[in-house]
C-alpha positions in Angstrom: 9.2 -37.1 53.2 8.6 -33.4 53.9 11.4 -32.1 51.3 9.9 -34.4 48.4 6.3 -33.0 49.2 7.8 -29.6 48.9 9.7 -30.1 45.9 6.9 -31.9 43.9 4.8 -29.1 45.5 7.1 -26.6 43.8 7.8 -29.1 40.7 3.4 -28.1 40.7 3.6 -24.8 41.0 6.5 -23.9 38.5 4.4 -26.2 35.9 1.5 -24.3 36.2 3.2 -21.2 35.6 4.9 -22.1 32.5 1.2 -23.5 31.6 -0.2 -20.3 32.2 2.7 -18.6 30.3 2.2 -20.6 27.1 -1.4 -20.0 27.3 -0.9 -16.4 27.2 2.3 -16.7 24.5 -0.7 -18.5 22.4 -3.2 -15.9 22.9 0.0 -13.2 22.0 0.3 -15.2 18.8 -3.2 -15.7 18.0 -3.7 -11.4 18.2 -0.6 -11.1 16.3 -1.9 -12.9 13.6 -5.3 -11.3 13.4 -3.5 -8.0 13.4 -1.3 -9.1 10.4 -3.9 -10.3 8.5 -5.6 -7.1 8.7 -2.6 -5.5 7.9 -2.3 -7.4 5.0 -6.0 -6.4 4.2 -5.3 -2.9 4.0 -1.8 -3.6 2.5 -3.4 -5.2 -0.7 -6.2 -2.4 -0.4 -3.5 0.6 -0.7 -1.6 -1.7 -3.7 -5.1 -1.7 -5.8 -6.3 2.0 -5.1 -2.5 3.0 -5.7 -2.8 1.0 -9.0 -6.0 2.5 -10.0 -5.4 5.8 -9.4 -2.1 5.8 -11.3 -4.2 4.6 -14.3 -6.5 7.2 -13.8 -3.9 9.8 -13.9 -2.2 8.4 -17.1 -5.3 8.7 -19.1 -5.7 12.0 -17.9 -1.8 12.9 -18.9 -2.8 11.5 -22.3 -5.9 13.4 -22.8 -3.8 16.9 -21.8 -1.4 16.2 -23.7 -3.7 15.0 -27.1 -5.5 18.5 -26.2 -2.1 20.3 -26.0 -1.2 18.6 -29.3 -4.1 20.2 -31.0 -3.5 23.4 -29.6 -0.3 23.1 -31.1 -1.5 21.8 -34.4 -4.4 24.4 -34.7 -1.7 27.1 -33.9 1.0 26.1 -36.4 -2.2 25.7 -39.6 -2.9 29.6 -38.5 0.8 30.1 -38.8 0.9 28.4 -42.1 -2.4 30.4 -43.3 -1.5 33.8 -42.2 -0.7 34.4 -46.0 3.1 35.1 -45.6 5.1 32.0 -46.9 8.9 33.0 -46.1 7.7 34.9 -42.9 9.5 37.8 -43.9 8.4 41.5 -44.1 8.7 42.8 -48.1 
């Protein structure tokens, strides 16, 4: 009788631990979660900025480059206007 009050003493104490063990696997899993979730947060946070601020900086291209067209155009109407239609010396 002895033995079988040991082994279902041990039987006990090993079911227990594994209790205890998927108890703290579930509490592992639950932080792991939260943790991706707020990675995902910040994820989807980084996509929109990263969106927004590439918008931002091709209207800006576009406005240089409109204002570097006009530069362009204003300089080749002085050329044109400088009196001298071949733009050759006589």
């Amino acid at each position: 009788m002895s033995a079988v009050r040991n082994l279902l003493c041990e039987a006990d104490r090993d079911e227990d631990e594994l209790a205890t063990r998927i108890q703290a696997l579930g509490a592992d899993r639950s932080r792991l979660a939260d943790e991706l979730d707020g990675s995902l947060v910040k994820s989807r946070k980084l996509e929109r900025a990263n969106r927004e601020i590439a918008e931002r900086l091709d209207a800006a291209i576009g406005k240089i480059r409109a204002v570097l067209g006009e530069g362009d155009k204003e300089k080749a109407d002085e050329d044109d206007s400088d009196g001298d239609d071949d733009g050759e010396d006589e």
